[in-house]
N, C-alpha and C positions, 0 to 999 in steps of 0.2 A: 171667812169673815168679810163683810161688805167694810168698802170705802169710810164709810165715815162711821162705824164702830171703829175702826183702824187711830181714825183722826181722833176721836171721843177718849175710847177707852182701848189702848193699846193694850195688847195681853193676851195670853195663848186659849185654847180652845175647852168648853167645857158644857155644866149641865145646869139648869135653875131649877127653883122649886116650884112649890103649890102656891096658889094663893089665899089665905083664910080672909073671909070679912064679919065684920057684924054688927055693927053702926055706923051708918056712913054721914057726912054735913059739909059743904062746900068750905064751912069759915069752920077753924078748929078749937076745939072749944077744951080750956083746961090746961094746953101744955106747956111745961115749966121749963126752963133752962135745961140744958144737957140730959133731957128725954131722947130714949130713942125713937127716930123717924126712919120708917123705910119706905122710899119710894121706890114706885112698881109703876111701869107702863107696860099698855099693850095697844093693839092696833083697833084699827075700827070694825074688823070681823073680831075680834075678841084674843087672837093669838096675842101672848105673852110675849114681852118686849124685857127692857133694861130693869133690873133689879137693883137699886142701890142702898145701900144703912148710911145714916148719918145724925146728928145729934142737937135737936133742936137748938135753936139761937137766941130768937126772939122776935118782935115784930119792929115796921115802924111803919112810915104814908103810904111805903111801897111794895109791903106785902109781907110772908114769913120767910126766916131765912131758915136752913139748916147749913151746920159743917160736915162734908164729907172729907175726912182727915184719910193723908196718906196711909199704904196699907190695906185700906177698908174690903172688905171681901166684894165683889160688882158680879152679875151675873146676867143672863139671858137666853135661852132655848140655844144651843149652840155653842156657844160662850162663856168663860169664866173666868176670873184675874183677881190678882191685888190692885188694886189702885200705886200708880209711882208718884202724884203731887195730891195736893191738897186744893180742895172746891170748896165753894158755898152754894146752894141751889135757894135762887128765889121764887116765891111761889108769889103770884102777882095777887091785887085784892079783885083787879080783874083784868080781861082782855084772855085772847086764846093763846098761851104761852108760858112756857117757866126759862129761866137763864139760870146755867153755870155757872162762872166766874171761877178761873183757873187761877195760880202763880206760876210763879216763871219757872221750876219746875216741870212742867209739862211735856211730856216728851216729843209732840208735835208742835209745840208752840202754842196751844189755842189759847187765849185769852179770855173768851169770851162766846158762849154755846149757848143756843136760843133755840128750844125747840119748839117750834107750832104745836099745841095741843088742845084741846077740848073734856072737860067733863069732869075736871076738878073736883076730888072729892078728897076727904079725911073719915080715915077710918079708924076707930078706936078699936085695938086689939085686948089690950087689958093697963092697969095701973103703972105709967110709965112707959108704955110702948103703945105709939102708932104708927099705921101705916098711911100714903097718901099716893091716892091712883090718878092717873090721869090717861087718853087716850094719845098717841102719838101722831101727828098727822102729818108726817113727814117731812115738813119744808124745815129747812133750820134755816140761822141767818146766823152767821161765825164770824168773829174776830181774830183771828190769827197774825204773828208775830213776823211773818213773811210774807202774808197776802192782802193780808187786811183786813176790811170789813166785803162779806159776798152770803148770798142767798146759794143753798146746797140742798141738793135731793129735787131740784124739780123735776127731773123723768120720775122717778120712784113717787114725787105725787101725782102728775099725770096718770102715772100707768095705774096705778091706786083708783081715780078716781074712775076708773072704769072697772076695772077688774071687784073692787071692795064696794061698788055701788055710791061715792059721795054725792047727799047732796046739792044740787046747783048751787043752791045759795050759799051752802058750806063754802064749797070750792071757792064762790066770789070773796068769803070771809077771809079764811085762809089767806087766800092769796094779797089781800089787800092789807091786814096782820102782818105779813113777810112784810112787805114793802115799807110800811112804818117801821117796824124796824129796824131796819136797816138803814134807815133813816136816822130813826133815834141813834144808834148804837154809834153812825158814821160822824155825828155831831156831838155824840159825846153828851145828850143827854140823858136828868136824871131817870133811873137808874144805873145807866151805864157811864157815869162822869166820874169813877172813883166812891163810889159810896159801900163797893162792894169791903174794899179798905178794911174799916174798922171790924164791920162782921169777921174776917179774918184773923184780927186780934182776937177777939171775945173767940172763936173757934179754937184756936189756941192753946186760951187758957182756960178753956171746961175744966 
């Protein structure tokens, strides 16, 4: 298991599944409190990435949230665990990115998991259950409870951007994405000022 699976999702070694789709729309359309959301990443040649279930929240200026509650089943081509704290994952209304948001449970500390991503979509599986993909583009930008706020994975995107063909202008995107926030996150804005808070409670009390 790589470095920052470790850091993300600590947990012993295992297998993921299939992917089903069958209506996809960037903005999600229909879903109600404490629905199931299962997000699914993969990479930009299309390998399958982090599998997570979690259970819608709600909306508000800065995007959808979901609860992924301790416990939760987490997977990925290699990999497989229970989850040991409790997250919220936002899905921004834009920008190439979704954030974690940990509690102090975590068993690395993180606080705060920002992953670079592109191609935002919601997929409607059936009545009460969807899934929402996105592509991984490996930069994070983490808050942690002994490090702070730091940009992680830039060899794995360099080496990405040659090996999986990214391009140019992506790459400037990208990288320009990390840098805001890291920014944001280092200053404490919103998103990242405590608004993750309340979604926690309502996560809760599904």
């Amino acid at each position: 298991m790589r470095d920052e699976d470790e850091l993300k999702y600590p947990g012993p070694a295992g297998e993921s599944g299939p992917v089903l789709h069958t209506t996809t729309t960037r903005v999600p359309n229909g879903l109600q409190p404490g629905q199931l959301v299962v997000s699914r990443n993969r990479k930009w040649n299309g390998k399958a990435h982090w599998v997570v279930p979690g259970r819608y929240l709600g909306e508000d200026l800065h995007g959808w949230w979901i609860f992924q509650g301790t416990n939760e089943f987490c997977s990925r081509p290699g990999a497989a665990f229970y989850t040991r704290s409790d997250a919220v994952l936002l899905v921004p209304r834009q920008g190439d990115w979704v954030a974690t948001f940990y509690d102090s449970a975590h068993p690395a500390g993180v606080r705060v998991y920002i992953d670079l991503a592109v191609g935002h979509e919601w997929t409607h599986i059936r009545p009460t259950v969807t899934e929402f993909h996105v592509i991984d583009m490996d930069l994070d930008v983490i808050r942690t409870a002994a490090r702070g706020v730091f940009i992680d994975d830039q060899d794995e995107f360099a080496e990405h951007s040659v090996s999986m063909h990214y391009p140019e202008r992506l790459i400037q995107e990208i990288q320009a994405a990390a840098d805001d926030l890291f920014h944001a996150v280092t200053a404490q804005q919103a998103p990242f000022d405590g608004t993750d808070v309340e979604w926690f409670t309502k996560g809760r009390n599904i």
